[in-house]
Structures are given as C-alpha cells and as structure tokens.
N, C-alpha and C positions, 0 to 999 in steps of 0.2 A: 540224219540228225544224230552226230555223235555225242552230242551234251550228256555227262554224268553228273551234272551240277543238282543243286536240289529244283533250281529253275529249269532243268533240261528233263530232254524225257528218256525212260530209259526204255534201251534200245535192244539188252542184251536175253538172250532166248534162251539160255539155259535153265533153266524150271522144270525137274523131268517129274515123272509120275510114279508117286510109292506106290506099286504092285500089293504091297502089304496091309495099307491103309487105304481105304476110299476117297479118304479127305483130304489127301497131299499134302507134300509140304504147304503151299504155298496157302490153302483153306486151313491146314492146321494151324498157322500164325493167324490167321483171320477168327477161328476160334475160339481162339486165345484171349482176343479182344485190342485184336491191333487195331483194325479200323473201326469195328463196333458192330453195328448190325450183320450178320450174317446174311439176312436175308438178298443184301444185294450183291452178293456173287455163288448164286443159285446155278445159274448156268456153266461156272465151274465144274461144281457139283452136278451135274447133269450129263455134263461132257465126260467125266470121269468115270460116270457108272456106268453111261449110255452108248457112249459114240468112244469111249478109249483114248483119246485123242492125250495127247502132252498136253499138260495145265501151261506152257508158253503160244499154244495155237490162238490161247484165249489174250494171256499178259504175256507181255515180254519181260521178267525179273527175273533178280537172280535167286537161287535157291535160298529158302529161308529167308528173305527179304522181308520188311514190316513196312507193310503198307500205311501211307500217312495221308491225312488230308492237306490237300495242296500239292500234294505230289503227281507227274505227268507219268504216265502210262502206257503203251499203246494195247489197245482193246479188240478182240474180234467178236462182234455182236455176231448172234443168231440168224438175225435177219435184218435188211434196211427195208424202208418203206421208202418210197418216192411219189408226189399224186401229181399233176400239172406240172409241176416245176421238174417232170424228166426232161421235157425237152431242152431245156436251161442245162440241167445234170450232160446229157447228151454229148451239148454242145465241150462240156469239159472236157468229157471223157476221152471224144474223139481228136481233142485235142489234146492230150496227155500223147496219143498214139501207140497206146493198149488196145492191141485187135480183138481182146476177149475177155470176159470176165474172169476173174480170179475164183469166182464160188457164185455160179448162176443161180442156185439154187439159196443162196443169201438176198437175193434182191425183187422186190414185189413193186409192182406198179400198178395204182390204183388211180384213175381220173375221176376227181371228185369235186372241183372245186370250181370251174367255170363249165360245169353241165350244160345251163341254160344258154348256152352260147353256140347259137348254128351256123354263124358264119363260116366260110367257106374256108379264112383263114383258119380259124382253132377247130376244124372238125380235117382239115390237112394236117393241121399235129396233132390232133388225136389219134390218128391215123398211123402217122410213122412214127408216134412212139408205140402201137400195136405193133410194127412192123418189126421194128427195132427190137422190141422184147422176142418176137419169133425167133431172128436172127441168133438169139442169144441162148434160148430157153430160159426164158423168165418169166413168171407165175405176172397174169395179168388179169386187173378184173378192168371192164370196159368201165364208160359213164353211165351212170343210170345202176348201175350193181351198187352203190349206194358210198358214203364216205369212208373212206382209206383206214382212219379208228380202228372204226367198227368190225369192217373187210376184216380186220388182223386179228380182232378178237374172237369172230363167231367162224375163221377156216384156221385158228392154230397156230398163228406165227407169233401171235405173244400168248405165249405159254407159261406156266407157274414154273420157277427156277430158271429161266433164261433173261438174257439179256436181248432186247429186241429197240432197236433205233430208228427215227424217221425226221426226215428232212420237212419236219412240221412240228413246231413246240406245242401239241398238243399228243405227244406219244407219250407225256405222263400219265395218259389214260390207260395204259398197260398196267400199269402200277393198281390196278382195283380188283387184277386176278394175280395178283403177287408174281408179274414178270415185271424189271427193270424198264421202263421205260425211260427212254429220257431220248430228248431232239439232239440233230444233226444241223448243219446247214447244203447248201448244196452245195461246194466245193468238198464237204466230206462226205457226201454219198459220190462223188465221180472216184474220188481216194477209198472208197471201198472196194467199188464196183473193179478198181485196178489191182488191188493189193490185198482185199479181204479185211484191212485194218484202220484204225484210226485213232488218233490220239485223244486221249480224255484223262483229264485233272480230277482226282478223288478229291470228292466236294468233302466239308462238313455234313455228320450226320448229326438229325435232328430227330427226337422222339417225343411225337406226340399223340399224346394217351387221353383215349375216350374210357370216361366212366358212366355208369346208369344206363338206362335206354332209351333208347328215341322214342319220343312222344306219340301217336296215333296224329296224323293229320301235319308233320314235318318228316322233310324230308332231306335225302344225300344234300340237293341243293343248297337247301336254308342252312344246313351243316357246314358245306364252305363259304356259302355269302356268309356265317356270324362268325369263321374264322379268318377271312380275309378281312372284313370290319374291326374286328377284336384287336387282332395280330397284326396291324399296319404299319410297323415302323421296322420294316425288311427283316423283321426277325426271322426268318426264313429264306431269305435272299441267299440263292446259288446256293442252299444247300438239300442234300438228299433225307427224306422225310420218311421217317416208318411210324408205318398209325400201330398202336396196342392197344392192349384193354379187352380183353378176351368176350367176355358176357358182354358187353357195349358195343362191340364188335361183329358178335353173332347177330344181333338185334339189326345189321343192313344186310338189304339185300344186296345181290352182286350189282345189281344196276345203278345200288346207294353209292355203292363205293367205285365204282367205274365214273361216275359222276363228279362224286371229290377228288380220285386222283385227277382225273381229268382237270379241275381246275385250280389246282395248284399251282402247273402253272400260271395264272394271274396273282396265286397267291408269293409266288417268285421260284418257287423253288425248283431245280432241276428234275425232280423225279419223286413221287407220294408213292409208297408200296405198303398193302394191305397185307396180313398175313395170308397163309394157303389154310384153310379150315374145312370143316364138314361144309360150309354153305358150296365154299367152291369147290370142292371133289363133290359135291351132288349137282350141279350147274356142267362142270367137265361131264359127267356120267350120262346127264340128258342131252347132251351135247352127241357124244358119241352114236345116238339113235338117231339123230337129227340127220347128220350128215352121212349117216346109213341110208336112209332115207334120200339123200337129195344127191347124190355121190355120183351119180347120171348125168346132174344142171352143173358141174363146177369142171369144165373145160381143161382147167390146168391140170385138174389128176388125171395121171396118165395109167395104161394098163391096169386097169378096174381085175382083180380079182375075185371069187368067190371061195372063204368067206371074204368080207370087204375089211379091209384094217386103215385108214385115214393115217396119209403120212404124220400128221401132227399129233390131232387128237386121237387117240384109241386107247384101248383098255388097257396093252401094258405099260404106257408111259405114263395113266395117272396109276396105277396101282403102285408105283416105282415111289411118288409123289406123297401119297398116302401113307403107305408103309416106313419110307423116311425122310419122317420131315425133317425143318429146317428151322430153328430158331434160335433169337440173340442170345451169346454167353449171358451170364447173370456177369460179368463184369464189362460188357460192353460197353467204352467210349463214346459218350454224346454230346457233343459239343452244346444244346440245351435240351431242355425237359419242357415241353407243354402239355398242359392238361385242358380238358374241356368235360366239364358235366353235360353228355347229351338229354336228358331231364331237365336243363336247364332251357332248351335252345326252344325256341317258337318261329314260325315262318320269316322269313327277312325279305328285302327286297336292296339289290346294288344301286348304287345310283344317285344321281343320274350323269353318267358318262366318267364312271370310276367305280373299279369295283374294290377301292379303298374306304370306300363311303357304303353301310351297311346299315339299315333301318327297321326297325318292328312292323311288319306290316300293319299291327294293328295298332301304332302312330300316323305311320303313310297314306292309312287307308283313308284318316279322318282329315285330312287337306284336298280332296275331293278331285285328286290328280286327273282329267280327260287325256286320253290316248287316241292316236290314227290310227294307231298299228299294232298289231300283237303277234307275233312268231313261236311257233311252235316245232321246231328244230335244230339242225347242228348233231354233233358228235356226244356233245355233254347231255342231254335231255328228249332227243325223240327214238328211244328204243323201244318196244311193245310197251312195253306198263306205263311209260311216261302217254302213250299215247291211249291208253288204255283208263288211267283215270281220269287226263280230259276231256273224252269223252262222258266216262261217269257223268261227271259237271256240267255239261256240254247239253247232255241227251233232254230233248224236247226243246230246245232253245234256239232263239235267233242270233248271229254273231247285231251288236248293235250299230243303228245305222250313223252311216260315215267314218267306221273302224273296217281296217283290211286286217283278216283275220290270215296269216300264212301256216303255212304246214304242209313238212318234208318229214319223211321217215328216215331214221337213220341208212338206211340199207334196203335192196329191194325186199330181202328174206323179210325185214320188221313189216314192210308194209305189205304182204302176201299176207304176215297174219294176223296185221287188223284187219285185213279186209276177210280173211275169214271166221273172225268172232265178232263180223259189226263195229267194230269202234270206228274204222274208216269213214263207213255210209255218214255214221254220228254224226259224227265230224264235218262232213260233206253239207250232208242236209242241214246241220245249222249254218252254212255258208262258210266254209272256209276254203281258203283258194289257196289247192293244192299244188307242188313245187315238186319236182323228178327229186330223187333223193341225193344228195348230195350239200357242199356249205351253201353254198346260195346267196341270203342275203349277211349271213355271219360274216361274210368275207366282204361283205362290200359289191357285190355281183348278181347280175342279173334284175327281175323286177323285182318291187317290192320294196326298193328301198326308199330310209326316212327322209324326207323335204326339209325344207329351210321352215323354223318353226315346227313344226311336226316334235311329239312324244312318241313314243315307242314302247314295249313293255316283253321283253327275251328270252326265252328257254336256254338264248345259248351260254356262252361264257366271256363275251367281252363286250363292253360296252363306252370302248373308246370313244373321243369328241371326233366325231368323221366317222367310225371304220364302217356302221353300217349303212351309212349315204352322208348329206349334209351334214356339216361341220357346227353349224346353226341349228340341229336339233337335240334334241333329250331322249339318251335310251336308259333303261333300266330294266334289271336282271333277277328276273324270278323264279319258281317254280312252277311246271308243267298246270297243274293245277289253281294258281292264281291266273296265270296267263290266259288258260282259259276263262276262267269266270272274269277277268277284267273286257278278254273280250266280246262277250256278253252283256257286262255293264257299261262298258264304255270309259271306265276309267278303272285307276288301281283299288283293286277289291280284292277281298275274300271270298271264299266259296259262301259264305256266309249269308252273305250279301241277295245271294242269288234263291235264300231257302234252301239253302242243303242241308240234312241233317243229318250228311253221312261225313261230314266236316268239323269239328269240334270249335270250340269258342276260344279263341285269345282273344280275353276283351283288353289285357293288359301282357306288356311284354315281360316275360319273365327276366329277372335279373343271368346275366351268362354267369356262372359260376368255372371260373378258368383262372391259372392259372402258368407261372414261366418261371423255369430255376436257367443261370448262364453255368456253364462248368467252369470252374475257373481253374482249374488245375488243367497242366499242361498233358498233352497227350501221349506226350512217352519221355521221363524223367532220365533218358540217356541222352548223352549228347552224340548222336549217333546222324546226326542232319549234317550232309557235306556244303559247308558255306558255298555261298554261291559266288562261282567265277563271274567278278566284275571286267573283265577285260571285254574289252570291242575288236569283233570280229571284224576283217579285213572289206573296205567297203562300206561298214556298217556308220552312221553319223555318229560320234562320241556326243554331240549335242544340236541343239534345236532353237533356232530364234524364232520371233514372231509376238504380234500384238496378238493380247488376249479377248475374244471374243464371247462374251457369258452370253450363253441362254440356261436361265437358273432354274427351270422346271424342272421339278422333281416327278419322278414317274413318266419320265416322257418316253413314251412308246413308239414301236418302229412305225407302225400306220401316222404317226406325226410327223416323222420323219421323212417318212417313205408311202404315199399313199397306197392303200391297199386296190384302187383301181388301177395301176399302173404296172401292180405286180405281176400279173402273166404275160403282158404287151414283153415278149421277147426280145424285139428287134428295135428296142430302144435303144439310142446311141448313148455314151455317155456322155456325152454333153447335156442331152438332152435330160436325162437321170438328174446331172448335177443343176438343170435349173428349177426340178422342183423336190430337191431338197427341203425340207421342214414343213412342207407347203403347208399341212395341217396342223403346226405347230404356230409359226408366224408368219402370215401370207408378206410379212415384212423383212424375213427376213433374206430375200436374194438381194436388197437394195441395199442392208448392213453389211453381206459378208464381204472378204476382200481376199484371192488366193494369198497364200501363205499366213493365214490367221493360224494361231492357237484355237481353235474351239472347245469353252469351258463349260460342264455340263453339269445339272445338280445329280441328285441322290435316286439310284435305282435307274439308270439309264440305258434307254434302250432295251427297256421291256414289253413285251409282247411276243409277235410271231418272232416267225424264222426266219424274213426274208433276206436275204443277202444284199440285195439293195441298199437298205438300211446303212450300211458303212460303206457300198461303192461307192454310194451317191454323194456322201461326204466326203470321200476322197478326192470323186473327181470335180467336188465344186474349188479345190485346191485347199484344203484343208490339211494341213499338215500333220498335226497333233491333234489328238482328242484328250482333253482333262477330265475329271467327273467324280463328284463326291465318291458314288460305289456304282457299278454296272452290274446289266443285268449279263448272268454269263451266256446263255446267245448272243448277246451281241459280241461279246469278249471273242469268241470262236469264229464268227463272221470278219471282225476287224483282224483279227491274227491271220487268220487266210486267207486275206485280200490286202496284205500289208498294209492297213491301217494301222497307225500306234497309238495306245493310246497309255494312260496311265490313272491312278485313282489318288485324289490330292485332297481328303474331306475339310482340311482345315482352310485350305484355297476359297474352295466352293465357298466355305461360309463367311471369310472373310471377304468376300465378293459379293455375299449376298447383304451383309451388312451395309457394305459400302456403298453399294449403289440402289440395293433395295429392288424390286420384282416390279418394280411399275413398264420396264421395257423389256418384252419380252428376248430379245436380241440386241443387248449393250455394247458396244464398242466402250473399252475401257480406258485406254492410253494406256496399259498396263506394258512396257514390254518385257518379256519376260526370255530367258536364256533356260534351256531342261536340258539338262545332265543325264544323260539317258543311262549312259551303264554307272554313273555314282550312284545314280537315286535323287535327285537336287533340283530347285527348280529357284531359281534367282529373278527377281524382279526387280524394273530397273537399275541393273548392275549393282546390285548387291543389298539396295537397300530393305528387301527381306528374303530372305529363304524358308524355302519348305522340305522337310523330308519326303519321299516319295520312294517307291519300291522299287529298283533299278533290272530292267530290262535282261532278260536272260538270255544265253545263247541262242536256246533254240526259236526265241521268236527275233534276233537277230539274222537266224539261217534264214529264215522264212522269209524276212523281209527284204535279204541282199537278193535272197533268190525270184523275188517280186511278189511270194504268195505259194500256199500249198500248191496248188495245182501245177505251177510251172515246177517246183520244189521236186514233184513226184515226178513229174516229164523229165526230170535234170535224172533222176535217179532212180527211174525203177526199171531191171532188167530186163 
C-alpha cells in the first residue's frame, strides 16, 4: 500500500530514535498535544526505554509527523491474542504461505470460548492448534485455563504502557490496567502473525471524567450499564476513551475498572484506558509474588531461573512504570468531554436485550420481573471478588426453585481461590451449576442456554436478542450481586430483598448528575491535510448500481447478522454463511434480498463482536454495497479486509427511514440508486436526488482489486 493520501496509510519507516531524549520525536509531537491523550502510545514509551527498538518498529511515519484522528497508520502491537478462532487465523496464514512467524513471541493462543464442547470434531482442533503453537513457539494456555481477557491480564501480556490486540472485541478490557486495548479481526491476526504489523485508523479521543466516589453497595458494573444508558446516542462510537478524575478514580478497584473498560465496548468505543496509579502498581506488585509462587504451573515459561524474574511482570518493569509516569498534556485535544458524578450513580440493571436501555434497579425491582436463569460469569464479572460477594449474599441460601443458577470463574487461578477461601462451596451448596471456566453461555455455547419465553438476569456484557440462546427471550445485565440475590428470589431483586444488611438501601434512584461538552474547534488550525486522491485505481469500479435494500435497525449487531452459534462451525461453506445472513435480525429476510442489492443499514451498525462472518456472509449473499447511517468500526475493519464496501450516507438512512417507516424490518425500496465510489456521490433514480458521501481511498481500493488483506499480504510480503 503506497497511498500518501490522507485516505491512505502511511507506509514510510523513517522515524528514528533521539539518543538524547527518551521521548522521541515522534512522542514528543504527541506531547505536544497533537493527538491528545498520551496515555495511548505508552508502548512507544516502553519500547524506547526498555527494548531500544526504532520508534518506526511501532509506526511507520515520518519524522516529526502530527499524528491526526482519522489518519491510517501501520501499528506493531506487543502482543496478539487469538482464542477459538486460531484455527480460522490458521487457515489464513497458511494460506498467505508464510512458513513462520515474524515475532513468535507476539502471539498467544488461548481456547476459551467453546470449552464445553467434547466432540471429537472441536477437541481435533483444539488439538492442532496446541500443535500448531509448538510448531511455532507460541505461548498457549489449553481450555479449562480459563478465558483469553483474563489469561492476558493475570500472566502480563497486557501490561501498563503497551499496546496489546485481540481477535475479540472485548480486549478493551486491557484498558482497566492502563494497556491500549483494542480488537483485531481475524484476517489481521494472520497479517500479524506474517508481518508483525497491522494497519489502524487513529480514532477520536474522548475524555471522560469521573468525579466524587462510588457509593458503598455500586459498583464497576452499574458504572457502565448508567453510562451506556445515559450516553446512547454513539457519543462514543469508534472513538478511543480515557477515564480521569484522579480521587473518583482511586475510589475503583482494579476489578471496577477492568469491568468498565471491558464493556465499552458495548458502549461503542474502540478502547476505555484508566490511568497507571498507586492502585495499579500495588495490584502489579502482588502480582509479582503471585506468579513467584505459581512459576512451576505456567508451561510457557521457559528456563525457570533462581532468583525467578516473570518475562512480563517483574519488579523492574513496574518500577520503570512508577518512577515515570505518563499523563495527558494539559493542552491535549479531545474531540468531547464527559463527565459523570459517581455519588450520583446507584445499581442499574441493562435491558432487556439492549444494553442501550439502562434502569434503577430500584424502579425494576418493583415490576416483580420472574427469571429462569441467572449467570454468574464471563470476562466482565466473574473474577475473585465478583465471586466473592455473591457468595456473601448467597451464604445460607437456596438458588429458587425452577431458576438455573450458572457460574464459571473467570480463569482457573480465580477459581482455585474461591475454592480456597469458601466462596465456591457457597456457591455450590446453594445450588448453582458450575461451568469449566471459560464464555460459555455469553457466547451463545454450550448448556444453559435461554429458551423461547425464558428471562434471563447477566454478569456478562451483552444482552443481544439471540446471543445468549432463543431470539424469543429476555436477557438483562446486571451486577454480580443482584444476579445473585435474584437468583435466590426468583426474580430481579436487590440484596435487599433477601435481608442483607450488609447491602444499603436505594429506595429511590438517584438523579445521574453528568454531563457532555463536543469540541468544536478544529484539531490542528494548519492546513497541513494532503487532499485526498480521488482518482480510481486500475480495476477498481469508478461506480456501483443496484436497488436499495433498507434494513433500518439501528444498533444492529453482528450476532444478528451472524449468529453467534454458527461462529466456530469452521468448515462452513459460504454459501451456506450467505443463507443465514441476518437470521437473528429478520428470519424474513433471505426471501427479501436479491444478489446485486444495495444493502442500506441504520446507525451504529454492525456492533458487537468480532466475528468476521458478519461481512462475509453479506458478501457472499451477493451484496454488493453496504450503506449505513454510522458503523461500528469492527465491522469497518472486517468489511475492508474481506473486500466488502461499504460507505456511511446518514442523511440516506433517514430519509429512508421517513419514507417508508420501520414497520418492515427488510424493505425492498424501488430506489435505484448509481454510487460514485471515488467522487463521493450517490444518485437516485438517475439523478433525481444526490447525496454526498465520503469517497473511497486508495488504499481500500488496493485491498479490494486485490480481493482482501489476506491475499493483499500473500500478493506482497517477501
């Protein structure tokens, strides 16, 4: 990709490293307050103290360059995560025809996500992708070592001041020990695993500042379900979030804030980073005893020495950490300003099957909600203390009858020590039926999942129509501590409920006291942005006909699109992909679409996971184009490297949505419509209206002549 367009990415590797400065050039423009937050190019800083390496190992720019949002980059992350979907990754790489990895030591494989699955097929590629990683030397935890997050959090691979990626939109959970987290899909972990690098668009950053302290009796949870509720109109869509508020701040535990980054993503944004403070250099420091201790059970470390020093975690990389931090200019660029009085926030509850819909429990509670099911796991909420106070609530109780009470620990280490301080038995002995550690039913997998009719009540983080079984039931997303007591009462409840009085009283919901400033000034008063070359690359369509097909749901997630029972089945055809397209969206609509449609899509589209599917399958139902108020940027990065096109048309959307109104979920419009791919233009019945639209750049014209990253890399890497 030779694009120097502002649309293209830049390619060029000259960025050396001042010997004289610590900071580099390329961090000292960052300092400056070219992109704003500091904190997310920590691993710069890292690299340059630690490892020596050329600040272009990390970006490819030119010296003294100013970093912009919106602008394409290529990036070398720390580390890639991979869980299930290596064998998918796999299948790339070895078709790329790269005999070896570029940086073995860059890439972890964790199986986490179809545990409960002992057939003969998925326990044959659990298998060789163990084999596979030997082959390579690559850091592997088996199933049953517990979910992939976690893996990465409690042995070091997302670390404070690094940048750390995973082929699962839930690596914004990095972001709660102040490492960059932010998802991949899986055609860019086979492009790492070849090249070491990957291309990544500097999002907007967004600053949002906690004040006061969290109340006794709320928690990390209720802190993102009343900001995903509050904040639902994509104020945060595709962009990169830095929490403040120093004293409001101190007041979470690390598990608070592993828990809100972590669900950020539902709340849209690419990546939620906490700062590095006392809480977390004393969490790293107990950390380093830990795995002093266990340094024996972890297979991947190799040559054990005496004394023992943990490649990742040890004492002189957080003292490195400690001694110099990192925080934003006082003139750093924020594209907005949120605030939240945590004093203000009281327990919430998501739902039901949106976690855009946010409620007072102590409103919810009083609708007399019955539940089937109640879950106490996932990556966002079963790590020791989440399982630790429900059992508090728990202890002497019966789960209630005709409720299935679930509970997985995040990881096997978490649940070694409930079982060694009792909370497990607790747990046990009021009846709850225990799951290998791993997503389980979060993902839509294995038992336990919600029936047709069925309510449900979450620890985890998503409570899509479908993802955790039946399309036809009701989930809703709580805190570790409701979950329990509801399933104990049988319906949505407070600890309250139950006689605790180690629970405090909302008898009424506090008003949120928050706030939102937009910046409205431009983020760099030079004209120093190289227009973007409209010219069409050789091969590439200058344009696109096709009837326009609306499906106008707003927030429509990839599980809708792509059901999440579908996603590990490998040896799917695509055919077979493209006939169950949307399925959970409109079981209507394979008998609407028609190859060669336009497909027009409402606002935030194509949010949720990571699955790559999600835009094969639209591709290969013969979908040409994709239109859409605003996307969600996974899916942008899935559709760009699987040559899907797509483009963002909001005034389209709405006039579409006027015009024919939401009563069909999948409209056939008579719209025919002609897009102008490298103008920017998009004409309706030959002319009789146009829209501006943002015209098609080089480099995702490379990508597309050349059929997609994957073959992109196979075309060109030596």
């Amino acid at each position: 990709m030779s694009d120097t367009s502002r649309g293209g990415i830049k390619m060029a590797s000259n960025l050396r490293r001042d010997e004289n400065d610590a900071r580099g050039i390329f961090l000292r423009a960052l300092l400056d307050g070219s992109l704003g937050p500091t904190v997310f190019m920590r691993d710069v800083l890292y690299s340059i103290r630690q490892k020596k390496n050329d600040i272009s190992s990390q970006f490819s720019l030119p010296a003294g360059h100013k970093v912009k949002s919106g602008e394409f980059v290529t990036i070398r992350p720390e580390h890639v995560m991979t869980h299930d979907n290596t064998a998918a990754v796999m299948k790339k790489f070895q078709s790329i025809g790269v005999e070896k990895f570029k940086f073995s030591h860059q890439a972890v494989f964790t199986l986490d996500h179809d545990v409960q699955n002992k057939s003969e097929k998925n326990l044959i590629k659990y298998s060789s992708i163990e084999e596979f990683a030997k082959k390579h030397g690559v850091d592997f935890y088996p199933a049953g070592r517990g979910i992939g997050h976690q893996i990465l959090i409690e042995e070091g691979y997302a670390f404070p001041y690094t940048l750390t990626v995973a082929s699962d939109s839930h690596s914004n959970m990095y972001g709660g020990i102040g490492c960059l987290g932010t998802p991949i899909v899986r055609t860019d972990a086979a492009a790492l695993w070849a090249t070491g690098r990957i291309w990544w668009q500097i999002p907007p950053v967004v600053k949002v500042e906690f004040k006061g302290q969290i109340p006794l009796g709320v928690s990390g949870k209720d802190i993102i379900i009343t900001l995903c509720g509050l904040f639902n109109k994509d104020e945060v869509l595709n962009c990169a979030i830095e929490f403040t508020g120093d004293d409001a701040i101190r007041s979470l535990t690390l598990d608070d804030r592993l828990t809100i980054s972590n669900m950020t993503t539902e709340w849209g944004a690419l990546a939620g980073v906490f700062p590095v403070d006392e809480v977390t250099i004393k969490w790293l420091r107990k950390r380093v005893e830990i795995l002093d201790m266990k340094r024996f059970e972890n297979p991947n470390l190799k040559n054990i020495s005496d004394p023992f020093k943990h490649p990742r975690i040890n004492r002189e990389r957080i003292d490195l950490i400690e001694q110099e931090p990192i925080s934003a200019s006082p003139n750093a660029y924020y594209a907005k300003h949120l605030t939240l009085d945590l004093s203000s926030v009281s327990p919430h509850i998501s739902g039901p099957n949106s976690v855009k819909i946010s409620t007072p429990l102590s409103q919810l509670e009083k609708q007399n909600i019955s539940i089937n099911k109640a879950y106490l796991l996932s990556c966002t909420n079963s790590r020791a203390s989440d399982l630790h106070v429900a059992a508090e609530i728990i202890k002497g109780k019966k789960v209630a009858d005709g409720v299935e009470f679930y509970v997985a620990a995040a990881s096997s280490e978490v649940q070694k020590d409930a079982e060694a301080n009792g909370d497990w038995e607790t747990l046990v002995n009021a009846g709850a039926k225990v799951l290998p550690a791993g997503c389980g039913p979060c993902i839509g997998l294995g038992v336990g999942l919600l029936e047709d009719g069925e309510v449900g009540i979450s620890a985890t983080n998503r409570n899509y129509k479908g993802r955790m079984g039946s399309p036809k039931a009701l989930a809703y997303l709580a805190s570790p501590v409701v979950v329990a007591a509801s399933a104990i009462a049988g319906k949505i409840t407070s600890p309250n409920f139950l006689g605790s009085s180690s629970f405090p009283t909302f008898e009424n919901s506090f008003e949120q006291k928050s706030s939102i400033s937009i910046n409205l000034k431009e983020q760099f008063s030079d004209d120093s942005l190289i227009p973007l070359d409209q010219s069409s690359l050789p091969n590439f369509p200058e344009s696109i006909k096709g009837e326009l097909l609306f499906c106008h749901g707003d927030n429509l997630n990839t599980d809708a699109i792509y059901p999440g029972k579908y996603t590990y089945l490998d040896d799917l055809s695509l055919e077979y992909m493209a006939n169950v397209a949307m399925e959970n969206y409109d079981p209507e609509f394979q008998k609407v679409v028609r190859p060669g449609d336009i497909l027009v899509g409402g606002f935030n589209f194509g949010t949720g996971s990571s699955r790559e599917q999600a835009a094969t399958a639209i591709k290969a139902r013969g979908i040409k184009l994709v239109i859409v108020g605003s996307l969600s940027e996974i899916f942008k990065r899935n559709s760009i490297n699987n040559a899907l096109l797509l483009l963002e048309a909001p005034q389209l959307v709405n006039d579409l949505k006027k015009h024919f109104g939401t009563r069909a979920l999948s409209q056939r419009t008579n719209w025919l419509a002609e897009v102008f791919l490298t103008q920017g233009t998009i004409s309706i019945n030959q002319g009789e209206k146009i829209y501006k639209v943002g015209a098609l750049g080089n480099s995702v014209q490379e990508l597309w002549v050349a059929g997609g990253l994957e073959s992109w890399i196979k075309q060109n890497v030596q």
